[in-house]
N, C-alpha and C positions, 0 to 999 in steps of 0.2 A: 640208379643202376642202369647199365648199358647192357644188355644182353644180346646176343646175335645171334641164332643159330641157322642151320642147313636147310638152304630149300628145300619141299616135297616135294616129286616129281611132276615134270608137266600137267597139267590138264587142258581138258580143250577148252572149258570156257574157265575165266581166272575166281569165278563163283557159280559151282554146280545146283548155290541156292537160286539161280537165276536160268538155269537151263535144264529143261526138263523134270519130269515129276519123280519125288523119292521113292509113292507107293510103289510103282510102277517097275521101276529098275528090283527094288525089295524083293517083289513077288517074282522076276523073272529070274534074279539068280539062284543057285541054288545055294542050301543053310551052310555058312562058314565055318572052317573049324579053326574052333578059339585054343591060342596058346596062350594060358594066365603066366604072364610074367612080375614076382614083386608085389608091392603097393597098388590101389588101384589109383587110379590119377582120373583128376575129374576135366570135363571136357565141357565147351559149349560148342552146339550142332544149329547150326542156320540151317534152316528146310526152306522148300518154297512156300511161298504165302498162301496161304489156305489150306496147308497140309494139317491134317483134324490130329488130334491127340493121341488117335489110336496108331495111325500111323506112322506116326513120328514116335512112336515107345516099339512098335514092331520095327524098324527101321534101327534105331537101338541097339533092341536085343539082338537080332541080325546080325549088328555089329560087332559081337562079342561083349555088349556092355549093357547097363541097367540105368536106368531114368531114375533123375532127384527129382525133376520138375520140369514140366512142361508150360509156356508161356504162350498157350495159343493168338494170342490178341497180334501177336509177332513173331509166331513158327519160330521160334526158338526154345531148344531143349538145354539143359542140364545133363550131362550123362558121368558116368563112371565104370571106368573099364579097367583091369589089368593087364588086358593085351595089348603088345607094341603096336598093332596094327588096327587096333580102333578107326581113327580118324581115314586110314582109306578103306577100311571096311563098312563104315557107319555111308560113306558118300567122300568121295576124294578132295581136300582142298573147304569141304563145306566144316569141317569140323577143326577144332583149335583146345590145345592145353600149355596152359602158363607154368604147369607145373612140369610139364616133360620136357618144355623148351627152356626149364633153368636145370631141369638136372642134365640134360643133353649138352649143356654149356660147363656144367660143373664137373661131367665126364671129360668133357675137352679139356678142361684147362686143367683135371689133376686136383679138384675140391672138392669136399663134401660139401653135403646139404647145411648142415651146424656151420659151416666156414664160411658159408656164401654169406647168410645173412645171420649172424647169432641171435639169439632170441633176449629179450631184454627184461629186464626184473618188474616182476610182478607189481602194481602200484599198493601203497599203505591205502586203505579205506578212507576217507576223509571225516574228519569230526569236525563237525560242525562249531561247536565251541572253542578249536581252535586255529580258526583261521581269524587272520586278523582282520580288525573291523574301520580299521582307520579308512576315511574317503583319501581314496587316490584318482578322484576324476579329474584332479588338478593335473597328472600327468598324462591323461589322453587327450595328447597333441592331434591325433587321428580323429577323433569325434571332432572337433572344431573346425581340423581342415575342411569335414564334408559338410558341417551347421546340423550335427548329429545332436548335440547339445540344445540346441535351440528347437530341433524338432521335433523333440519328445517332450516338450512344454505344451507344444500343440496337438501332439496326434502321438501317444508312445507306443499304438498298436494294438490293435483287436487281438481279444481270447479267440475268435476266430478263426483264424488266419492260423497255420501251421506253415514251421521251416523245417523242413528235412535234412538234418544235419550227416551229411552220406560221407562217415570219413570213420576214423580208430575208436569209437564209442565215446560217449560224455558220461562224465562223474553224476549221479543219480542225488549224490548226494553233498555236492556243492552248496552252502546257501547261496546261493547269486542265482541257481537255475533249479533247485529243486522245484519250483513253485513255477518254471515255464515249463517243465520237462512233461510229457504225455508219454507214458509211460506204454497206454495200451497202443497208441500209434509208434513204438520204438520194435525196432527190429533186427536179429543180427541177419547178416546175408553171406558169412563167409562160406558156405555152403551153397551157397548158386539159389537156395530156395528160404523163406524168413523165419527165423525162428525167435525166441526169446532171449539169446548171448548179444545184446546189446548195450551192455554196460563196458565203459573203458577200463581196461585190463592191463597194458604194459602202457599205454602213450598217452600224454598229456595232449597229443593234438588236437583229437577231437572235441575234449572241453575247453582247450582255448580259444579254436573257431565259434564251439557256440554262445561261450562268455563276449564275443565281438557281437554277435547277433541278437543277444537277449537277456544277455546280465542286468539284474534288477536292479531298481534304480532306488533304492535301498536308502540313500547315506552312506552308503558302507562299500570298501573295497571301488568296484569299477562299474561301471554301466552300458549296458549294450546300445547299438544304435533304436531298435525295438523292442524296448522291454515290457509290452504289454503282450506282445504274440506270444505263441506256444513252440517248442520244440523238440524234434521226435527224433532220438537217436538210432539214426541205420548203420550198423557197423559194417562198411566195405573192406577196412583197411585191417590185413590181418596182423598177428603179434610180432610179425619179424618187419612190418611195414610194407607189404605187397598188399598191393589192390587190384585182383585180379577180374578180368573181363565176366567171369560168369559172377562176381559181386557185384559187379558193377551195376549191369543189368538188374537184377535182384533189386538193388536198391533203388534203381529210377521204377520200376512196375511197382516194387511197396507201396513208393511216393504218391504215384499214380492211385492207386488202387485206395489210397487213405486221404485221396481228393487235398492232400497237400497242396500250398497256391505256392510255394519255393522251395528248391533243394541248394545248397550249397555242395559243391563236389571239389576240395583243396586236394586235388588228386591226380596224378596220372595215371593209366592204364599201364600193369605191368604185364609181362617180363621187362621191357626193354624201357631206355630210359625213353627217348622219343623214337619217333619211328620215322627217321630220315633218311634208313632202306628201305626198298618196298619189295615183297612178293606174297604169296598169297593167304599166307597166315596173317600178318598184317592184314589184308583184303576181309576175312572172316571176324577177324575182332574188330574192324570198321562198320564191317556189316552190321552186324548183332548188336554193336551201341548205337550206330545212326537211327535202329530200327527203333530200341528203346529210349530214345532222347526224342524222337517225330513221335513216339504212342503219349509218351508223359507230356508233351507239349500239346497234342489233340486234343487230353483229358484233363486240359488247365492248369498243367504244375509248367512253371519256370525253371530252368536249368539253370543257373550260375556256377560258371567253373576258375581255377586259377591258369593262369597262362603256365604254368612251369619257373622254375627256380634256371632253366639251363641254358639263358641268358642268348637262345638261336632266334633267328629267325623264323616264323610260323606260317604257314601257308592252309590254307582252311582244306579239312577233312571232307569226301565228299557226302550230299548224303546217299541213303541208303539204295542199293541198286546199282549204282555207279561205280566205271571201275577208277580207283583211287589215284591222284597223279602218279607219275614217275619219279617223281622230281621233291626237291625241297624235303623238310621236316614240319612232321604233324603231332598233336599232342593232341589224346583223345581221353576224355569229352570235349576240352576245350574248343578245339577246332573246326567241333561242327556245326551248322546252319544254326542251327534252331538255341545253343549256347549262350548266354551272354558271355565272353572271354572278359575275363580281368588283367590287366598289366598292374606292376606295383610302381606308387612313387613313394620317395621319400620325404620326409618331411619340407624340403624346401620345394615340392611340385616335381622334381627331378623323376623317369624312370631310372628305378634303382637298378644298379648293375647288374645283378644277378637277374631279373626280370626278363621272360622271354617275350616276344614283341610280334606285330608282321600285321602290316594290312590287310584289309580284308579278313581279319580275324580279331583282333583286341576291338571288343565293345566301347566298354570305357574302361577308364584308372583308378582306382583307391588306395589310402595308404598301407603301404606294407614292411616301410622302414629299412635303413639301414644299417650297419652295425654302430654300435652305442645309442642307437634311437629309435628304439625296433616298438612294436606295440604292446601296450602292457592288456592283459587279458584273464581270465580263471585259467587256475591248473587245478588238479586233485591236492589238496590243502591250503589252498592261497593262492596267490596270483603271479606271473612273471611274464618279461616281456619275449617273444617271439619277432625275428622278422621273415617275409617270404609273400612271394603272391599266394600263399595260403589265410596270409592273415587279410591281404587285398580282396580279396573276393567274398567274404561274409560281412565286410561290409556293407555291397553292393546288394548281396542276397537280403540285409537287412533294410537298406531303402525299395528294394523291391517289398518286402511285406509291408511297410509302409504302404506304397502305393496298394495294394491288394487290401489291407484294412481300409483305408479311403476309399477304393473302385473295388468293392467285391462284385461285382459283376464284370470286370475284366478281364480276358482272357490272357494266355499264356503272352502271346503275341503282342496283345496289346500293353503289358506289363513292359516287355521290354524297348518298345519302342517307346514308351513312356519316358524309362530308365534311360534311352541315348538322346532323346528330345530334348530335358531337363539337364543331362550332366552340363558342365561348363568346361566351354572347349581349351585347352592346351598345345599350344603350336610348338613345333619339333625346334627342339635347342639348336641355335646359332651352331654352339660347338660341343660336340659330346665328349669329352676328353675326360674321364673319370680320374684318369691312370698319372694327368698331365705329362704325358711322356711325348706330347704331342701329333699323337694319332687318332683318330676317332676309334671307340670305344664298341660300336655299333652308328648304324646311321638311319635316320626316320627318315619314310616316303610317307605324300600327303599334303594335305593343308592344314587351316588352324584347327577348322572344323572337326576335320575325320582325319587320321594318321593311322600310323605305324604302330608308334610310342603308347599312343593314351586314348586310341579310338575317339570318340565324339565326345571327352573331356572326362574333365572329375566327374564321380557321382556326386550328386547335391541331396542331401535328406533332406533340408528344409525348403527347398521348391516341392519334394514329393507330397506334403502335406499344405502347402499354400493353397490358397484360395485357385478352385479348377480355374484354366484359362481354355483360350481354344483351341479345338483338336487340331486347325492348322500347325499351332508349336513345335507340334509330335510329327512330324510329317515323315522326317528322318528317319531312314533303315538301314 
């Protein structure tokens, strides 16, 4: 989805979380008076850094509105309010809702809420006795591309080790993942704060992503790249498939907070499809996830994210603090520092068309397929193939837990520098003409090493469990 809507009116600085104190202004103005209009719409509020709990819930109320939860580790609140004037009451410019910025769009254009995104049919429960048992690892051309196959002969992953699977919930009761799922580490976050709605309810995505990462290695059906780690369903991605920024957060502080060594996030931050306008909403939902992608990278969890299905150019997100370019398209989580970014290739090593790309942001590449060769995976009953950098990047997440079952004592950082030290590089195609209409299709900046297209190469699972080599290898960032 593209969504656009109207700037808020100037402020002096383009994040008030970054100038001057919230107590401060709180206490000097006098108490607002709230007009409840409607529904209440829920909000995330950037503060500055070190504003304590009490004041950031006074700060709130003040605003006309009420606290779900407060994230003090990164002065970021939760709130919900029915006043249209929330977000310049609460602090101008520091506060943001995904949900007032699509009915603000769906007022424009003449839609309702049902029209925008219809809500999708509830999934059948899966029974276990009948999904089929037949091995189909003969058709994970993907496991082989990366020596996924070969390296859970040697290493298939520590009960250790936890992947925080941050997308539409996993089937509980799949066999392929009943017996990696950790149920007390699952959490839903569509509420800005964790609760227990972690089970997949309308979308098969989430259990296909974690059938890539840790579908058991059974005989039967398919097999994850890790299938001895554990995996904990965070549900960010709500029923109509919006993954909204106060979920988003939620999910990465879960992760955090449950000493997870990997998140997988096959996701982009909604309202908007990417954010290749900029003003200061954009600016606030930059903020609040840089903020939580640098705390969950602090406290040892890994980011892994998809580049996007929307085949642009990417230009890296700043992080936190900073004011956001002007220029280019951003995709967030993806884009930020501390992220490993996935590109998709296709089965012959190709980035796939639809794959978005851009220096200085794509990590490395895994497969993601293209149509008629897309990756076969769990769904709620049995299995089907998927293609998308959604399905590219729990790959990746899945040689990441690799190396974290091998290096548990390695950090977030050194996880991924591991992950682009080991990939095998790929150098940008002679000719990218998909279309053969005879135009480039897109164009990769770079060399063989590090690009555009496929960052510092395929991931390799069976380098990640080889016998250690020297730290020089990894030098790469």
């Amino acid at each position: 989805m593209s969504l656009l809507g109207q700037p808020l009116r100037a402020a002096v600085c383009a994040f008030l979380v970054l100038c001057g104190s919230v107590a401060a202004v709180a206490t000097a103005e006098a108490e607002p008076s709230c007009h409840p209009q409607g529904r209440a719409l829920r909000y995330v509020v950037a503060f500055d850094r070190g504003t304590s709990e009490a004041e950031a819930r006074a700060a709130v109320t003040g605003g006309c509105g009420s606290t779900t939860i407060y994230y003090p580790q990164i002065a970021v609140a939760v709130a919900t309010s029915a006043d249209k004037d929330f977000a310049e009451l609460v602090r101008p410019a520091a506060a943001f809702s995904a949900q007032a910025e699509r009915l603000a769009v769906q007022r424009a254009n003449g839609t309702s809420p049902a029209s925008s995104a219809p809500a999708r049919a509830e999934l059948e429960p899966t029974d276990p006795t009948k999904v089929p048992s037949a091995d189909r690892t003969g058709e994970q051309w993907d496991m082989r591309a990366i020596g996924a196959d070969k390296a859970r002969e040697r290493e298939p992953g520590s009960q250790d080790v936890v992947v925080g699977v941050l997308d539409s919930g996993v089937d509980p009761t799949h066999p392929e993942l009943a017996s990696a799922l950790d149920p007390g580490k699952s959490a839903g976050c569509l509420t800005g704060a964790p609760d227990r709605n972690w089970a997949a309810t309308t979308s098969v995505h989430g259990t296909h992503v974690a059938g890539i990462i840790a579908a058991d290695d059974d005989g039967k059906g398919v097999t994850g790249v890790a299938p001895g780690v554990r995996i904990a369903s965070v549900k960010v991605i709500d029923d109509r498939g919006y993954a909204d920024p106060e979920a988003a957060v939620c999910g990465l502080m879960w992760a955090a907070s449950q000493d997870m060594a990997v998140t997988n996030s096959s996701y982009f931050v909604d309202p908007w499809s990417l954010s290749c306008t900029h003003d200061d909403r954009r600016g606030v939902v930059n903020e609040v996830m840089a903020r939580a992608v640098e705390y969950a990278t602090s406290a040892g969890t890994l980011t892994v994210a998809a580049a996007t299905n929307e085949a642009v150019a990417l230009v890296p997100s700043p992080h936190s603090g900073a004011r956001p370019q002007s220029e280019g398209c951003q995709a967030l989580p993806a884009g930020l520092r501390d992220v490993v970014a996935v590109s998709s290739v296709s089965e012959e090593r190709v980035k796939a068309g639809y794959s978005s790309y851009g220096l200085g942001v794509i990590d490395v590449t895994a497969p993601g397929g293209e149509a008629g060769r897309c990756v076969l995976s769990t769904v709620p009953g049995g299995y089907a193939p998927l293609c998308g950098t959604s399905m590219a990047a729990p790959h990746v997440a899945g040689v990441a837990a690799l190396l974290a079952s091998e290096h548990p004592g390695y950090s977030a950082r050194q996880l991924r520098r591991t992950l682009n030290g080991q990939a095998t590089p790929i150098a940008c195609p002679a000719d990218y003409d998909l279309t053969g209409d005879g135009s480039q299709d897109a164009y990769c900046t770079g060399y063989a090493g590090f690009n555009g297209f496929y960052g510092h190469g395929m991931v390799d699972a069976l380098a990640a469990v080889a016998p250690r080599r020297s730290s020089s290898t990894f030098s790469r960032n």
